[in-house]
N, C-alpha and C positions, 0 to 999 in steps of 0.2 A: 655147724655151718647152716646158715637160712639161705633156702633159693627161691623167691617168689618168681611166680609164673602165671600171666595174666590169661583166661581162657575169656572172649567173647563168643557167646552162640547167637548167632540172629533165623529165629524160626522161620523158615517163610510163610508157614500156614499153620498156625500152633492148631487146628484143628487135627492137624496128621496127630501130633503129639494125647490129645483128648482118644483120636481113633484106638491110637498103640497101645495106649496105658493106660487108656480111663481116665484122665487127671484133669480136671476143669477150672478155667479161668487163669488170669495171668499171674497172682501173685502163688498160686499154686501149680503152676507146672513153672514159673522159676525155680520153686525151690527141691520140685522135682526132676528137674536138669543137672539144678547142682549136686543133688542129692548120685546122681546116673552115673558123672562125670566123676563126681567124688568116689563112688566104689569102683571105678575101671582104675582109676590112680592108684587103690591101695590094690588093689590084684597085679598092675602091670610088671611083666619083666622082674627084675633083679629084688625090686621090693616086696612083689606078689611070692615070689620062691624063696623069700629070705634071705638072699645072697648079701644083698646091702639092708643094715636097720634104720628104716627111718620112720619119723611120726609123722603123718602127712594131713595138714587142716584146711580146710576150705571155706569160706564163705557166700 
């Protein structure tokens, strides 16, 4: 079964984001957002401990 799930993040000062992580400019700290948000998904709860298996993709 497929369950899409929309995340918008709106920065309010993608400068904090540059400060945290070093990552500059915008077409690279998007894909380091995705990238952040993507690895808390495969860690979270039930999927992170194995309990449920599931492949989990992001764009």
């Amino acid at each position: 079964m497929k369950i899409a799930v929309t995340v918008t993040v709106d920065l309010a000062d993608p400068k904090e984001w540059t400060a945290a992580f070093g990552i500059e400019g915008a077409a690279d700290i998007r894909q380091d957002v995705k990238d952040y948000i993507g690895q808390h998904l495969h860690d979270f709860g039930v999927f992170g401990n194995g309990e449920v298996s599931a492949t989990i993709k992001y764009r």
